[in-house]
C-alpha positions as CSV (number, residue, x, y, z in Angstrom):
1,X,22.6,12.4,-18.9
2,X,20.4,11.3,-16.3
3,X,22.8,8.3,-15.7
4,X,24.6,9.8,-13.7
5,X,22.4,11.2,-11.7
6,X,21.3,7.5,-10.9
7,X,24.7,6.6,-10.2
8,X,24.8,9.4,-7.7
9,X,22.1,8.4,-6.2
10,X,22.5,6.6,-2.4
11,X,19.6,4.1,-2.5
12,X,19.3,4.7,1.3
13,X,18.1,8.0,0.7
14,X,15.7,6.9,-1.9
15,X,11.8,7.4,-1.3
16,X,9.1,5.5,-3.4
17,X,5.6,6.3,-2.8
18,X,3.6,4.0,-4.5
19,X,-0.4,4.9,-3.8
20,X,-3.3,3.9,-5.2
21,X,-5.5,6.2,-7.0
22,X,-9.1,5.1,-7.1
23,X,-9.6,2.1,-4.3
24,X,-10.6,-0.9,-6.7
25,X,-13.0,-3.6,-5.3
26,X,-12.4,-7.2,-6.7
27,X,-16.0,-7.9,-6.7
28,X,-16.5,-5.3,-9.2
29,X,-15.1,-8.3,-11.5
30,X,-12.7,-6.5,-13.2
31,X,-12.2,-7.3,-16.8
32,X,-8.3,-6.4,-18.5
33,X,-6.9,-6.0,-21.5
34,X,-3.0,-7.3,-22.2
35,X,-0.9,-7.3,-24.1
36,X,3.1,-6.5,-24.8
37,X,5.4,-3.8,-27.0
38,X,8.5,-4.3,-28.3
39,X,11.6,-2.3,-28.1
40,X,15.2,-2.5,-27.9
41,X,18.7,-1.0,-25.8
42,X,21.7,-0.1,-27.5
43,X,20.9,-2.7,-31.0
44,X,17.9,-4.3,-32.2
45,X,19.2,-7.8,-31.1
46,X,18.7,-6.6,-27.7
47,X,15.5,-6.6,-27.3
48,X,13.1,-5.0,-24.5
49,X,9.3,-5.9,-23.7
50,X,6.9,-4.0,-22.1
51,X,4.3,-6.4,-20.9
52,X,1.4,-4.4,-19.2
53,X,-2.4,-4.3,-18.7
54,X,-5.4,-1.8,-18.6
55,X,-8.8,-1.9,-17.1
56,X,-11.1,-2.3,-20.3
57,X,-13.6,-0.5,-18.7
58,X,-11.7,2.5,-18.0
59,X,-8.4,2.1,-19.5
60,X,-6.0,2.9,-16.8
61,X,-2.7,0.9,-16.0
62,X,-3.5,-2.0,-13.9
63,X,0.0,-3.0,-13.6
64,X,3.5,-4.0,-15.9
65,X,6.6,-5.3,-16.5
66,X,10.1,-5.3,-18.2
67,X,11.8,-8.6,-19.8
68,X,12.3,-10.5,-22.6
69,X,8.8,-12.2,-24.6
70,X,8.9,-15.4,-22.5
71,X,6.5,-17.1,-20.0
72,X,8.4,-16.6,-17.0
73,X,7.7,-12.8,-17.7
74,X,4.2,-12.9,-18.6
75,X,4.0,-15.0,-14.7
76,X,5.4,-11.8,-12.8
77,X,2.5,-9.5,-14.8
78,X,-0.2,-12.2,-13.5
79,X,1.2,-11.9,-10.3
80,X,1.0,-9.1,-10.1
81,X,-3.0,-8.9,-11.5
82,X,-4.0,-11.3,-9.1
83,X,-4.9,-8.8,-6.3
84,X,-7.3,-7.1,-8.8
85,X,-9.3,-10.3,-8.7
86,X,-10.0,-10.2,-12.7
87,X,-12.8,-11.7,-14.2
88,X,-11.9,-11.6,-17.5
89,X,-9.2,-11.1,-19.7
90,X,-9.0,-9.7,-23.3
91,X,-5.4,-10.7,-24.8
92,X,-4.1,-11.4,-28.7
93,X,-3.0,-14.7,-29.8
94,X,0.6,-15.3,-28.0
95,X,0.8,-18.5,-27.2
96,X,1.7,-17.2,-23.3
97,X,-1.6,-16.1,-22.9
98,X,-3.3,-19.3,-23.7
99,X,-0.5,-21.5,-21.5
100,X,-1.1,-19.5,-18.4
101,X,-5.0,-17.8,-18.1
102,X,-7.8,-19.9,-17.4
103,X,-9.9,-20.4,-20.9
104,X,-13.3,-19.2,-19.0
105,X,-11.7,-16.5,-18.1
106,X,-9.9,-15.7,-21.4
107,X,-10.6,-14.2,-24.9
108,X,-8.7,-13.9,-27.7
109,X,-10.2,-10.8,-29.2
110,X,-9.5,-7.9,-31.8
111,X,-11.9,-5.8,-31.0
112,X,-11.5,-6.4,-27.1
113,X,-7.9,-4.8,-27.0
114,X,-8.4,-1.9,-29.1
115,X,-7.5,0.3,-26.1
116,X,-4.5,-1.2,-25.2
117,X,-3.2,-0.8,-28.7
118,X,-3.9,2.7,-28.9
119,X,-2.0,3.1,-25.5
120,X,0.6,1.2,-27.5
121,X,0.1,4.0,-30.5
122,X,0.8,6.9,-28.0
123,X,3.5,5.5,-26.1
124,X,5.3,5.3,-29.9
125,X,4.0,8.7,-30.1
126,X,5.5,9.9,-27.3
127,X,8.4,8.0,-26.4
128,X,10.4,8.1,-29.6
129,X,12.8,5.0,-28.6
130,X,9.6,3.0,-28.5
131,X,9.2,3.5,-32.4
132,X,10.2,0.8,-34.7
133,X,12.1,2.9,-36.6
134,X,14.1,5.8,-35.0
135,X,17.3,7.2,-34.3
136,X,16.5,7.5,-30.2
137,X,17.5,4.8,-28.5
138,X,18.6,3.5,-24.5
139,X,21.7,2.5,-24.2
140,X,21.0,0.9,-20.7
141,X,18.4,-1.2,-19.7
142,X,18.3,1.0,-16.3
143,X,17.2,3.9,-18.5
144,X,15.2,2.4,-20.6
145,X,13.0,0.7,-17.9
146,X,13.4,4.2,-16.0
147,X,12.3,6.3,-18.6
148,X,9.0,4.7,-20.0
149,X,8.0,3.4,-16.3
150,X,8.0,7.1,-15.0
151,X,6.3,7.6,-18.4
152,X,3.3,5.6,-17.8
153,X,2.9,6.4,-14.2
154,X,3.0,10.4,-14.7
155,X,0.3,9.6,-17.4
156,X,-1.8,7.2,-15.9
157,X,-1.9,8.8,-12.7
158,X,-1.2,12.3,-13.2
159,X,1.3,12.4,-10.3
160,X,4.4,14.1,-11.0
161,X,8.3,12.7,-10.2
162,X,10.4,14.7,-8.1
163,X,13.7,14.5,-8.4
164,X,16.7,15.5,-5.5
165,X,17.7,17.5,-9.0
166,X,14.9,19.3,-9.6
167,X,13.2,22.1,-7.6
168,X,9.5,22.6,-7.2
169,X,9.2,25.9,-9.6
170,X,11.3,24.1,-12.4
171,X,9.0,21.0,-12.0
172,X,5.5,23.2,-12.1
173,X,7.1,25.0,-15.3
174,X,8.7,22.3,-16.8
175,X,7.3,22.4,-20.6
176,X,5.9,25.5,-20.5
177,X,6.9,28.5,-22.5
178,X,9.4,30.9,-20.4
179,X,7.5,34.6,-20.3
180,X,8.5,37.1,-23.4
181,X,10.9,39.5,-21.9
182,X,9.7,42.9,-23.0
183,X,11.9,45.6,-24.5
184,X,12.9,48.4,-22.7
């Protein structure tokens, strides 16, 4: 389990390289879609929310965050927006959205978010304890954050993760088919 591999793990020795893919110019006047996806860790009760948002224009993660589905939550995504320099956003009708975005700059929209759901769609897809109903489950909040954060950034940016555990030639294979070993 990679849990232990994490709990092995000296954070001294740990390197995060956070880089930025394409430069983004805040006078492009970025518009965003939000929004947020329910999951849970270990039982339903515990529930997990992924509160992110994409560029409408070109659908890439902008930036997200972990918590529970309260306000103080949805602040530490805005923050986190506000060196984009948005100019609008597109968002559904949770009640966060309206206490906290400017109304010029807000619109409750349908057809506005329909690429943030279908990110929502694939990540269910993909990442079987984000479906409503499944046997796969995280029983840590660690792991579960872990998992569908490294997730989104291998897919949005197309950067691979390293590991200390995992060599270059198992990472460039990793998913493929081994060769088919011929018979002598």
């Amino acid at each position: 389990m990679n849990l232990a591999v994490i709990e092995q793990l000296n954070s001294e020795e740990v390197e995060v390289e956070i880089c930025l893919v394409e430069p983004l110019e805040p006078s492009q006047g970025i518009e965003s879609e939000l929004d947020e996806i329910w999951s849970y860790v270990k039982k339903k009760d515990n529930q997990r929310w992924l509160w992110h948002a994409i560029d409408h224009a070109t659908g890439k993660v902008l930036a997200y965050v972990f918590g529970n589905r309260k306000d103080e939550i949805f602040l530490q995504l805005k923050a986190l927006l506000f060196p984009f320099g948005i100019s609008r956003f597109y968002t559904d009708d949770w009640g966060a959205y309206e206490r906290h975005l400017e109304a010029e700059k807000h619109e409750i929209s349908k057809h506005n978010t329909q690429k943030i759901e279908n990110k929502h769609l694939n990540l269910r897809t993909r990442i079987k304890r984000l479906a409503r109903k499944t046997i796969c489950f995280s029983k840590t909040i660690l792991m579960h954050d872990i998992v569908i954060g490294l997730f989104i950034n291998r897919k949005d940016s197309g950067m691979g993760v390293l590991t200390s555990v995992t060599s270059e030639a198992e990472y460039h294979n990793y998913g493929k088919r081994p060769a088919a070993k011929t018979k002598p």
